[in-house]
C-alpha positions as CSV (number, residue, x, y, z in Angstrom):
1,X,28.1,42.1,43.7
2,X,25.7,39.0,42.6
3,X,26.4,40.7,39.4
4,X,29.8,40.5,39.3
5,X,29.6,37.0,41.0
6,X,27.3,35.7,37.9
7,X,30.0,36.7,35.3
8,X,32.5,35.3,37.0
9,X,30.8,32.0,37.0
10,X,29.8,32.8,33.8
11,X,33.3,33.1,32.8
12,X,34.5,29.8,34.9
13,X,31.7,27.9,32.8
14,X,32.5,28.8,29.4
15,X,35.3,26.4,28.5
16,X,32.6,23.4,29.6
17,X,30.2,24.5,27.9
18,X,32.6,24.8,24.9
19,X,33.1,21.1,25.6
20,X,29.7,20.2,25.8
21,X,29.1,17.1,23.2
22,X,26.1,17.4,21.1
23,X,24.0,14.5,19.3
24,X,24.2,15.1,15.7
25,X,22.1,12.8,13.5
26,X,23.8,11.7,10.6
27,X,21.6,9.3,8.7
28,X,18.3,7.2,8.9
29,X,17.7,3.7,7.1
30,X,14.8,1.7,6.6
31,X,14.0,-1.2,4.8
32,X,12.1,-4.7,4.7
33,X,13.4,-7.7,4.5
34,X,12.6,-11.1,3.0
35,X,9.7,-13.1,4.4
36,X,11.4,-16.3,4.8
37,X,11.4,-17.2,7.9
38,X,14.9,-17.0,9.1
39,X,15.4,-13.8,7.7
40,X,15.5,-12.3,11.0
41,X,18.0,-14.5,12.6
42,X,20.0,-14.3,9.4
43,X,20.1,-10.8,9.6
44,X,21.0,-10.2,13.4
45,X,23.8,-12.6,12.7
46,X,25.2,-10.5,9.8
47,X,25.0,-7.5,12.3
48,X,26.7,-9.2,15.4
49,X,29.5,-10.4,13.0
50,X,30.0,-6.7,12.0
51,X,29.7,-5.5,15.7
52,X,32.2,-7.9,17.0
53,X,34.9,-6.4,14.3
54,X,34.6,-3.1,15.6
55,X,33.9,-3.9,19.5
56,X,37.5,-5.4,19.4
57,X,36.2,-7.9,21.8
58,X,34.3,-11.7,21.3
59,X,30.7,-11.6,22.0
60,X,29.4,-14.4,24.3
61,X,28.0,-17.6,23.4
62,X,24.3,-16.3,24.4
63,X,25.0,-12.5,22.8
64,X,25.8,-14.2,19.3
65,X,22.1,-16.3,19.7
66,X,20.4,-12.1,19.9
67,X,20.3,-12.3,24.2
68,X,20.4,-9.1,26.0
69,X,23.5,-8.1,26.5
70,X,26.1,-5.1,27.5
71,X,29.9,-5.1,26.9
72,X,32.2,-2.2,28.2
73,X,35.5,-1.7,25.9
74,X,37.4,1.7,26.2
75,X,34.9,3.6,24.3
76,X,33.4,0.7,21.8
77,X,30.6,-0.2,23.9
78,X,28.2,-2.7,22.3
79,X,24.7,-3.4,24.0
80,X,21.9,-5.3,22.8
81,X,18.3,-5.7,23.6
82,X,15.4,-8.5,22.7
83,X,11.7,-8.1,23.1
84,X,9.3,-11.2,22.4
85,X,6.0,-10.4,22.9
86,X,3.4,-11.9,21.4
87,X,2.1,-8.4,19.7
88,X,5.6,-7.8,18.2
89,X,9.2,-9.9,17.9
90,X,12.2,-7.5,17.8
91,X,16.4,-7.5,18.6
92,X,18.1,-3.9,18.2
93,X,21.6,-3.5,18.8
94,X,23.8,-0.4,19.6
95,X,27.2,-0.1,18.8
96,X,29.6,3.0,20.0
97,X,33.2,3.6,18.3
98,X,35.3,6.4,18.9
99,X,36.3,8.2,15.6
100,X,39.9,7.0,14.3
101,X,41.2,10.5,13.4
102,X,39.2,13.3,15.8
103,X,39.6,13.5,19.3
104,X,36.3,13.8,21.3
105,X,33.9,12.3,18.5
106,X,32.0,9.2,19.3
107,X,30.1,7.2,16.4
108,X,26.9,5.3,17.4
109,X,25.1,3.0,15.2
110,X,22.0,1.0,16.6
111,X,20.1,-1.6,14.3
112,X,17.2,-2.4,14.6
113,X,15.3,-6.0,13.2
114,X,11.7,-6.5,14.1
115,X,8.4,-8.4,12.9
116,X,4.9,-8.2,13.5
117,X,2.4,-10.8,12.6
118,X,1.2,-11.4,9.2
119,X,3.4,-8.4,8.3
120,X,7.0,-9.2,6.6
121,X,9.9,-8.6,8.6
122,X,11.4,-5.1,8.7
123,X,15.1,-3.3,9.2
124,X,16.0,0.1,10.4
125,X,19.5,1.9,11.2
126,X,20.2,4.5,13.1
127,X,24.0,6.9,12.5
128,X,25.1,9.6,15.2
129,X,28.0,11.2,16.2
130,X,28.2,12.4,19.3
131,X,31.1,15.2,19.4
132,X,31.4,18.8,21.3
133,X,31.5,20.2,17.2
134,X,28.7,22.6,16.5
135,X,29.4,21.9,12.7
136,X,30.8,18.5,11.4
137,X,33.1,18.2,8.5
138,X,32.5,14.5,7.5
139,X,32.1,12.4,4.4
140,X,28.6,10.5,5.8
141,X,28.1,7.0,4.5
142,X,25.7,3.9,5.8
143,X,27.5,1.8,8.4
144,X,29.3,-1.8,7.0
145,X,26.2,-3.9,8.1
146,X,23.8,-2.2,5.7
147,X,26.1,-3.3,2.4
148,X,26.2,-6.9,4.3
149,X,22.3,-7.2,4.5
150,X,21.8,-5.9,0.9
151,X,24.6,-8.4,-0.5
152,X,24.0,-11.6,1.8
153,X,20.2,-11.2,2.6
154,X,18.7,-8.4,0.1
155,X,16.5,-5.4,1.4
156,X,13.7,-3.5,-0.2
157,X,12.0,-0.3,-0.3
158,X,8.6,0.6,-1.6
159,X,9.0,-2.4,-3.4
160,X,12.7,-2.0,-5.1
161,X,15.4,-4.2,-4.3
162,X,18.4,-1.9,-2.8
163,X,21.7,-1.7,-4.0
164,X,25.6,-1.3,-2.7
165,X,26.9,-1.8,-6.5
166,X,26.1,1.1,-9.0
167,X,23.4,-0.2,-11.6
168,X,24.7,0.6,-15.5
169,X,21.9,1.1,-17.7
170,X,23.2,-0.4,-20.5
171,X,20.1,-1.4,-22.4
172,X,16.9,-0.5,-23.3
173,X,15.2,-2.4,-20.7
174,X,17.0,-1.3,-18.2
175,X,16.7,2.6,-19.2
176,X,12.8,2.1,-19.3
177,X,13.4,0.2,-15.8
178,X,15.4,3.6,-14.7
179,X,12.7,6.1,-16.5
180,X,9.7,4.2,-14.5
181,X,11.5,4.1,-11.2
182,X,12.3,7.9,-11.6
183,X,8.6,8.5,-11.9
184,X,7.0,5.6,-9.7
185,X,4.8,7.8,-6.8
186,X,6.5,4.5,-4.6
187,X,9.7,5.0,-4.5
188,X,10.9,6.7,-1.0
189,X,14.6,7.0,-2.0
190,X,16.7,9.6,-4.4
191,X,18.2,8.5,-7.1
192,X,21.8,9.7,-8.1
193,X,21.9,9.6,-11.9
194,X,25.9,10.3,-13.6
195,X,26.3,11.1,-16.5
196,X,29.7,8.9,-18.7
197,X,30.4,7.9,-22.2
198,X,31.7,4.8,-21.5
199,X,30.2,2.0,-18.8
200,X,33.3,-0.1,-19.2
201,X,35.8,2.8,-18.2
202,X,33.8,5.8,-16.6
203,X,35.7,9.0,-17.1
204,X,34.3,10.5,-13.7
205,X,36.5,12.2,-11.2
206,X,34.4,10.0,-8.6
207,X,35.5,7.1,-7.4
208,X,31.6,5.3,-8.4
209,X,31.9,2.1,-7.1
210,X,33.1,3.5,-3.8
211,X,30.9,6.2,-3.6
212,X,27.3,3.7,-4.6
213,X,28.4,0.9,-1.5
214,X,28.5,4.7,0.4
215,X,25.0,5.3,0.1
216,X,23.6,1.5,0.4
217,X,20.3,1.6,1.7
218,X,20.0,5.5,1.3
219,X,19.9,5.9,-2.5
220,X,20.1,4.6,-6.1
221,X,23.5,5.0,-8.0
222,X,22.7,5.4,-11.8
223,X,25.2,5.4,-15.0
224,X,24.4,6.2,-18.1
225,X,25.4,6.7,-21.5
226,X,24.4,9.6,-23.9
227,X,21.4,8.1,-25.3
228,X,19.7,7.4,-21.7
229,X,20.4,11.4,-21.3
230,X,18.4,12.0,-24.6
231,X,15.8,9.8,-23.3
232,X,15.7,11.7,-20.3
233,X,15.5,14.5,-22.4
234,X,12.9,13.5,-24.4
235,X,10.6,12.3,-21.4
236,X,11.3,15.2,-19.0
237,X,12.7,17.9,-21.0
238,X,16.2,19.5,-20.9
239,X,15.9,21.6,-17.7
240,X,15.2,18.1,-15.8
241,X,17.8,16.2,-17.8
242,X,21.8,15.1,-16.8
243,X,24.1,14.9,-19.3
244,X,28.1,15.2,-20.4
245,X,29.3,14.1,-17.6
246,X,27.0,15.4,-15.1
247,X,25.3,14.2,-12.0
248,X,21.8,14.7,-10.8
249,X,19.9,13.8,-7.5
250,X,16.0,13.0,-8.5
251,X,14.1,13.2,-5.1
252,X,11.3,11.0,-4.3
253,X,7.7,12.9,-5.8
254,X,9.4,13.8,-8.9
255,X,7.6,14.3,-12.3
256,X,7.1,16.2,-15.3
257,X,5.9,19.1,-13.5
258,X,8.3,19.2,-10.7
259,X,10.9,22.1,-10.0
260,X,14.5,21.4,-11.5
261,X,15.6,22.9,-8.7
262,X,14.1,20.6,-6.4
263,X,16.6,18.2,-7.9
264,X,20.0,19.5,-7.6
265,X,22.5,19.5,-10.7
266,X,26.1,19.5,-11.2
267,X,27.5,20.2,-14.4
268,X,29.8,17.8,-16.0
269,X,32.4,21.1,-16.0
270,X,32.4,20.9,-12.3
271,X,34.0,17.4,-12.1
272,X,37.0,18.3,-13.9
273,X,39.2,17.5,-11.1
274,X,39.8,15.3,-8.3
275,X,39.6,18.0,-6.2
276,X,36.3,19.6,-7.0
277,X,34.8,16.5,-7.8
278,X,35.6,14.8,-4.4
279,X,33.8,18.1,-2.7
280,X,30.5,17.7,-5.0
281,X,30.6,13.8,-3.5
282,X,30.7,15.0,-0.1
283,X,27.7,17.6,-1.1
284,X,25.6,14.4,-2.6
285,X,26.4,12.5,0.2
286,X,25.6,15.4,2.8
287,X,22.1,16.0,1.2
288,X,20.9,12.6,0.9
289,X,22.0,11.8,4.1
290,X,19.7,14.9,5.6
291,X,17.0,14.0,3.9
292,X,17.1,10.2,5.0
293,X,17.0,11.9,8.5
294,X,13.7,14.3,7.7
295,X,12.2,11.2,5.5
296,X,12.7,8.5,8.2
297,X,10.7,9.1,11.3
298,X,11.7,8.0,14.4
299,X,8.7,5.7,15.7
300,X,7.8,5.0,13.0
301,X,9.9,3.3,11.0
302,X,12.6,3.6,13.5
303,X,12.2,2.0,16.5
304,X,14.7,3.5,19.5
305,X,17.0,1.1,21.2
306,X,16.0,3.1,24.4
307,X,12.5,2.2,24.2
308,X,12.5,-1.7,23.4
309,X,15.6,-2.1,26.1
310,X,12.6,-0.2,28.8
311,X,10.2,-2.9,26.7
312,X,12.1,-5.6,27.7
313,X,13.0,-4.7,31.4
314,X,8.9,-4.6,31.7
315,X,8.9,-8.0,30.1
316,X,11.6,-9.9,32.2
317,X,9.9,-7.8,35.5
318,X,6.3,-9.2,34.7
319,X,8.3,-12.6,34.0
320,X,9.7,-12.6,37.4
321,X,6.4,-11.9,39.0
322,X,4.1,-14.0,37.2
323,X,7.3,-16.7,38.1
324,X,6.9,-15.9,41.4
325,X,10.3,-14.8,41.7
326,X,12.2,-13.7,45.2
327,X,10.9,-10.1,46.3
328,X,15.2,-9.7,45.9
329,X,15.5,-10.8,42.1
330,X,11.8,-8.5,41.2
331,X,13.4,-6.1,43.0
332,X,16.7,-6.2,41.0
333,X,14.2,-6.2,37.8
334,X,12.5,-2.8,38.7
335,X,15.6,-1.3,39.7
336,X,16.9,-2.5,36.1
337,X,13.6,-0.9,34.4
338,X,13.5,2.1,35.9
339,X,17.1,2.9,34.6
340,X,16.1,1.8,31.0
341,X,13.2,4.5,31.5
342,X,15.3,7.2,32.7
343,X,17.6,6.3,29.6
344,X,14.7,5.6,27.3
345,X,13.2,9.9,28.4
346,X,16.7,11.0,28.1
347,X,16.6,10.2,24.7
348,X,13.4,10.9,23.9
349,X,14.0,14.7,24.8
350,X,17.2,14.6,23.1
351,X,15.0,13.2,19.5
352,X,12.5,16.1,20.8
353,X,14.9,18.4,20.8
354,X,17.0,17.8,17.4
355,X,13.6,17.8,15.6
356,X,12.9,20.9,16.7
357,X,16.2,22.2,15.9
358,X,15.3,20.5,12.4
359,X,12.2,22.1,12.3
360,X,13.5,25.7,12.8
361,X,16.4,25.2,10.6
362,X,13.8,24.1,7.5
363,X,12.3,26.9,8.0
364,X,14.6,29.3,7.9
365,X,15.9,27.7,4.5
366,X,12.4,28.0,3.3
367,X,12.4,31.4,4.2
368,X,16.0,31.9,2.6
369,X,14.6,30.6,-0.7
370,X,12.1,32.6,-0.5
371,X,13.8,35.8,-0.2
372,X,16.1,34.8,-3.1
373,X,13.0,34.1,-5.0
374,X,11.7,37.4,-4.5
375,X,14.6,39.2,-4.9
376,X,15.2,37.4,-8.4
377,X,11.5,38.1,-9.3
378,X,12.1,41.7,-8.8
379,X,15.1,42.0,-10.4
380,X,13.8,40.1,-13.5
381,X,10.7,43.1,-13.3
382,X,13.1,46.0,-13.0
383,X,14.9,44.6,-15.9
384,X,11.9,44.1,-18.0
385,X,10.3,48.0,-16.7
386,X,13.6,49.2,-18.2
387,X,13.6,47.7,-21.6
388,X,10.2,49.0,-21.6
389,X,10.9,52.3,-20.9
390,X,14.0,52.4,-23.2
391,X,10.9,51.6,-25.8
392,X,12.6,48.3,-26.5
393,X,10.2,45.3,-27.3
394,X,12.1,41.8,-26.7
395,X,9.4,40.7,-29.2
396,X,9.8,42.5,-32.3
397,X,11.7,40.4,-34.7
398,X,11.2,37.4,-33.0
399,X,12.1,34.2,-35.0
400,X,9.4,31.8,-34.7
401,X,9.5,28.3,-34.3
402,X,8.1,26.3,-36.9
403,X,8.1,23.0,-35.0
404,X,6.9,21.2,-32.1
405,X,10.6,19.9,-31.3
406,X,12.4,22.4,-29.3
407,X,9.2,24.6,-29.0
408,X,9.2,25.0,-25.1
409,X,13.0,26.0,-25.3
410,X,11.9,28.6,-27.3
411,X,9.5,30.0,-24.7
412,X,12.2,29.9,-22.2
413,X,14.4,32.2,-23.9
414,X,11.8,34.5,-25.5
415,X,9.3,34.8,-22.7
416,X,11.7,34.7,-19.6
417,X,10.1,36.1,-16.9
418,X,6.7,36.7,-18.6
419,X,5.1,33.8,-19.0
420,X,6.0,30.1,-18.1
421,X,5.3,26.6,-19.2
422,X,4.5,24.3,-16.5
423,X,5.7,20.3,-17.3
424,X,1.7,19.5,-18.7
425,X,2.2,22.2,-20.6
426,X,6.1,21.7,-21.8
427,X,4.3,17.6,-22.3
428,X,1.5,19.2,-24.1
429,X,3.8,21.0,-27.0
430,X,5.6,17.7,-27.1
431,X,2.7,15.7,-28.6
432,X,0.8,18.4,-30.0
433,X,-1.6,17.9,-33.4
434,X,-1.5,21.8,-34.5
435,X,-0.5,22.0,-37.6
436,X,0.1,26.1,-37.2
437,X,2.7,26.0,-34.4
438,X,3.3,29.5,-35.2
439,X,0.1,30.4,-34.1
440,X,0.9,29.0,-30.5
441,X,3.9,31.4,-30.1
442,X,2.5,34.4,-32.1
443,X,-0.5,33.5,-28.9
444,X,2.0,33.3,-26.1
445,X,3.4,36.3,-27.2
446,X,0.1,38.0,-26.8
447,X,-0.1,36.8,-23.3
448,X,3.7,38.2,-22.9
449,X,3.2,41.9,-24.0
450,X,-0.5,42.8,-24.1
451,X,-2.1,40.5,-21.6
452,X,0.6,40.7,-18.6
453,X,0.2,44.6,-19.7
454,X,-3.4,44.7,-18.5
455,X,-3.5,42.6,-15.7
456,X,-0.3,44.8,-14.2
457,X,-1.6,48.3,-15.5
458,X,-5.1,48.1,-15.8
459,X,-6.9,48.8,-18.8
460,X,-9.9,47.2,-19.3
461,X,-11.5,43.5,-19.2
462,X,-9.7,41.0,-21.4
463,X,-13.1,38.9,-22.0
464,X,-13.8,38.3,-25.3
465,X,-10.9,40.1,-26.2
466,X,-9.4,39.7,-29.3
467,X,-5.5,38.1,-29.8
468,X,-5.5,37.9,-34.3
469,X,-8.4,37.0,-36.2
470,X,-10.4,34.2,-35.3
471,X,-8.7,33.6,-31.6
472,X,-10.1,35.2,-28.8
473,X,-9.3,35.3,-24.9
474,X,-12.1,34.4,-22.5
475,X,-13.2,32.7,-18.9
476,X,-12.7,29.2,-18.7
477,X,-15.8,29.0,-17.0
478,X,-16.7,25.3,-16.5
479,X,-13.7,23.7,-18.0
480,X,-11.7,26.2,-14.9
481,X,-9.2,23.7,-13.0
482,X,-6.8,24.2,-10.5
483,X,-2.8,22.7,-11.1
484,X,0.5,22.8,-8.7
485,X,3.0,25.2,-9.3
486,X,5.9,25.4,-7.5
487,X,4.1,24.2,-3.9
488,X,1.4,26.2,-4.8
489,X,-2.0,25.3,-5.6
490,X,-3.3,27.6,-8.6
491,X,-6.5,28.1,-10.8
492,X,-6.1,27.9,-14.8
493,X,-9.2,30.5,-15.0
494,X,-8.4,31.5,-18.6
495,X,-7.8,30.5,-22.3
496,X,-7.2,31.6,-25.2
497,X,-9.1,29.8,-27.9
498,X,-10.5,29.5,-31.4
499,X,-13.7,31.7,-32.4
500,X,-15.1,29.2,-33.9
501,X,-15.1,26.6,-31.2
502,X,-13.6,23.8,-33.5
503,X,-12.4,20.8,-31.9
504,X,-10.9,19.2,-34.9
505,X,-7.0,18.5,-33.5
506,X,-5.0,20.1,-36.3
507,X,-6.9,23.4,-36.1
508,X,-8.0,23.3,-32.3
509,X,-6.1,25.4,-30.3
510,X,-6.8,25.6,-26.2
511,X,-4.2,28.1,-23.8
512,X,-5.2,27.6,-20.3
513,X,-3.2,29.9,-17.6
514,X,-3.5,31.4,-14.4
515,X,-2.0,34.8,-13.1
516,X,1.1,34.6,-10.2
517,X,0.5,37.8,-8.4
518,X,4.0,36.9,-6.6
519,X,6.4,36.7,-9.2
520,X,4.1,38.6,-12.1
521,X,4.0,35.9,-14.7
522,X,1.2,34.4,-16.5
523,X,1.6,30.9,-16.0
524,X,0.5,28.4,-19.0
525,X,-1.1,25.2,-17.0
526,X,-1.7,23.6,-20.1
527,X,-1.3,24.0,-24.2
528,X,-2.5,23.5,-27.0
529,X,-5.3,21.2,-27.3
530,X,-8.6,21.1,-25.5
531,X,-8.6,19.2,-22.0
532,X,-11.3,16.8,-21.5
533,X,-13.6,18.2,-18.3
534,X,-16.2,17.1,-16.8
535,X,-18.2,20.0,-18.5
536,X,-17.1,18.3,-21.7
C-alpha cells in the first residue's frame, strides 16, 4: 500500500517538478577600470541609466546617488546594495527582466563596481536565466551596460583596452599588435579572428559589427586581410592559421606548440549562407560565453550581490548600535540581516551546486575526447598494420623536400600517424641552417619505419644504432629534457645525430624525440640543430 501511495504521489509531483526553474549561468565579465577618481561614480551611473530603461520605472533621487535600494515591477525587479568600509568601497546592482519572447524565463544581470585601497578600481558582471528549460536555445551576448562602460568610460583586461567595435587590422602595425596579443601569456580573453578580402565591404555571412558589440567585454573581434593570414601562417604554421573567409577562436595560453584543436576553426566554406553562418555565430558565441563562466570565478573576481547586500545589513546593524539606536530600529536591522543571510546561503549552494554540475560535465567531455582520441589512434594503427601486412611501404618512392619552406607539411602527409612535429620542432625547420634538408627527412623516415618498428616489436637496442653513414641514434643523456605535448608532460630522451659530433650549423644535425606509448608515435620535441643545455 505505502507503495502504491509513493507512486501516486510520485505521479501527482511530476508536472512540478517539470516546472521546476533552474539557474543557468550564461556569462561571466571582469574587468578594471580607470584610476581616476570618479571612475566608480561614473560607472554606476552608466549602469543605473541602463537599469532604469529596462526596470520601466524612475529610480529615486537617493537610488540614482548608488543608495540601497529595492523596486518591485511585475517581474523587472531592480535592487541595489552599497558597502563602505574602510577595507573595501563597493555598489553592485541586480536587475531581473522577463524574456520578451519565452514564457517562464527570467534574465538576471547583477553588476558589480568595487575598489580597494591603493589597488585601481575594478568591474564585474554577472548573466543568468532563470527558466524551468533543462537545455536553452539562446543567442548569449553581454548585457547593454557592458558596451556603455567600454564606449563612455573604457575597461581593461590583463592590460588591453576592451572593445564593442571589431578592430581591422589594416596595417603592419596593427598585424604585429594582433600577432603579439595572440601570443602575450597576459591576455585572459579569446580572440575571434575572420577571415575577408576586403575591410571596407566584408563579404561575411555575419553580421560583424553586430556580432563584436555581442561579445564586449568577453572577447576580441579580429578582421583581416590575406596577407595577415600569411603572417599567421608564417608565425604559427598552417594547421594554426585562418584564412578565405574563415573564422578562428585563439584561447587564452596559446602558442606555437599548442593543439589546433584547442582553438576551434570554421572553414570559410561553412559560411556560405546566412543560414549556416548565423548557427556558427551562435556556436562562437556559445563557447566563449562558457568559458567566460569556467575562467571567471565567482569570489574572486566576482563578487555576489547576495554577499555584499548580507555585508551591508552587518554594516547599517553595527551603525545602529554603535549609534545607540532604539532596541526597535536594531531590531529591525537584524531582522533585515538575517534575511540577506538566508538569501546570501541560498545562493551560495545554488553557485555550489552549478559548479559542481560544471565540474562533472568537463569531465565527462574530457573523457569524450579521450575516447575519440583513442578510437582514432587505433584506427590510424590498424590502417598502418594493414598496409604493412599487404607489404606496402608508404615510404618507398617518397619525394623529398628539398627546402625548408613547406618542410613540416611534408611530414604531416608522409609520416601521419608515425611520427609528429611538435610547434618547437615545426619553428625549428622554419629557421633551420642545414644545408642537406634531405637528410632531415631521409632521418625522420628512419624514425617512421625502422625505429617505431623496434620500439613496437622488439628487436634489439637502438643505441648507437646506425640511420646512413655518419648519423647515428643514441641517449640524450645530459642534454635529456622534458616538453608539453598535448597536456602531457614528456621526456625528449633520444637523438639522432652526427658521428662526428660537429657543431658547425650547416652540417650539424640534432633529432630529439620521445616515445607516446598512448597513441604509438615517436614524437619529434625538437629539430634540426643542437639545443643549448646546461650540459653544453
Amino acid at each position: 500500500m505505502l507503495g502504491d501511495d509513493m507512486a501516486l504521489l510520485k505521479d501527482a509531483t511530476a508536472p512540478l517538478a517539470a516546472r521546476r526553474v533552474r539557474e543557468h549561468q550564461v556569462l561571466h565579465i571582469a574587468a578594471e577600470l580607470s584610476s581616476a577618481d570618479n571612475a566608480l561614480d561614473r560607472a554606476r551611473s552608466e549602469i543605473l541609466k541602463w537599469a532604469q530603461r529596462r526596470s520601466g520605472d524612475r529610480f529615486s533621487a537617493e537610488a540614482m546617488l548608488g543608495r540601497n535600494f529595492e523596486m518591485f515591477v511585475a517581474g523587472r525587479n531592480s535592487a541595489a546594495v552599497e558597502v563602505d568600509l574602510p577595507e573595501i568601497h563597493a555598489w553592485a546592482l541586480r536587475q531581473e527582466d522577463p524574456d520578451k519572447a519565452v514564457a517562464g524565463r527570467i534574465w538576471t544581470s547583477e553588476a558589480i563596481l568595487w575598489r580597494i585601497p591603493d589597488r585601481p578600481p575594478r568591474f564585474a558582471a554577472r548573466l543568468t536565466v532563470g527558466s524551468p528549460e533543462v537545455e536553452l536555445s539562446i543567442e548569449p551576448a553581454a548585457p547593454g551596460y557592458v558596451r556603455q562602460l567600454i564606449e563612455s568610460l573604457g575597461l581593461h583586461n590583463g592590460g588591453t583596452p576592451l572593445l564593442s567595435i571589431p578592430w581591422y587590422i589594416s596595417d603592419e602595425p596593427a598585424q604585429e599588435d594582433l600577432l603579439d596579443l595572440l601570443e602575450s601569456p597576459r591576455r585572459r580573453l579569446p580572440v575571434i579572428v575572420l577571415s575577408v578580402t576586403d575591410l571596407a565591404k566584408p563579404s561575411s555571412a555575419i553580421d560583424i559589427a553586430k556580432f563584436a558589440a555581442a561579445l564586449s567585454g568577453l572577447a576580441f573581434v579580429a578582421v583581416v586581410l590575406p596577407q595577415t593570414s600569411w603572417a599567421l601562417t608564417d608565425r604559427f604554421g598552417k594547421r594554426l592559421s585562418v584564412f578565405d573567409h574563415g573564422v578562428r577562436i585563439y584561447m587564452p595560453g596559446f602558442d606555437n606548440d599548442t593543439d589546433p584543436y584547442s582553438h576551434p576553426l570554421w572553414l570559410g566554406s561553412r559560411l556560405a549562407n546566412a543560414k549556416d553562418a548565423a548557427l556558427i555565430e551562435r556556436q562562437i558565441r556559445t563557447h566563449v560565453t562558457q568559458f567566460s563562466v569556467r575562467s571567471v570565478r565567482m569570489g574572486e573576481e566576482i563578487l555576489p550581490f547576495a554577499q555584499l547586500r548580507s555585508i551591508s545589513r552587518k554594516a547599517e546593524q553595527d551603525r545602529l548600535t554603535s549609534a545607540g539606536a532604539s532596541e526597535t530600529d536594531q531590531l529591525v536591522a537584524a531582522l533585515a540581516r538575517i534575511v540577506a543571510l538566508e538569501k546570501e546561503l541560498a545562493e551560495a549552494k545554488d553557485i555550489e551546486k552549478q559548479a559542481i554540475e560544471e565540474e562533472y560535465q568537463a569531465r565527462a567531455r574530457a573523457e569524450e575526447a579521450e575516447r575519440r582520441e583513442h578510437n582514432a589512434t587505433v584506427q590510424v594503427q590498424s590502417l598502418l598494420q594493414q598496409l604493412d601486412a599487404a607489404d606496402v611501404k608508404p615510404e618507398q618512392n617518397q619525394r623529398l623536400p628539398e627546402e625548408w619552406e613547406g618542410f613540416d607539411e611534408w611530414c604531416d602527409q608522409a609520416l601521419a600517424g608515425r611520427v609528429v612535429l611538435t610547434n618547437l620542432a615545426r619553428r625549428g625547420c622554419k629557421k633551420a641552417q642545414l644545408s642537406d634538408v634531405q637528410l632531415a627527412a631521409r632521418c625522420l623516415l628512419w624514425l617512421a619505419k625502422t625505429c617505431r618498428d623496434r620500439l613496437l616489436n622488439g628487436g634489439g637496442s637502438l643505441r648507437d644504432e646506425p640511420v646512413e653513414d655518419g648519423i647515428r641514434n643514441s641517449p640524450c643523456g645530459s642534454d635529456e629534457f622534458n616538453f608539453d605535448w598535448q597536456s602531457r608532460r614528456m621526456a625528449a630522451d633520444w637523438h639522432i645525430k652526427n658521428g662526428s659530433n660537429t657543431r658547425e650549423p650547416e652540417r650539424c644535425i640534432r633529432i630529439y624525440y620521445g616515445w607516446d606509448d598512448k597513441t604509438q608515435r615517436i614524437i619529434v620535441a625538437d629539430m634540426p640543430a643542437h639545443r643549448r643545455t646546461g650540459a653544453t
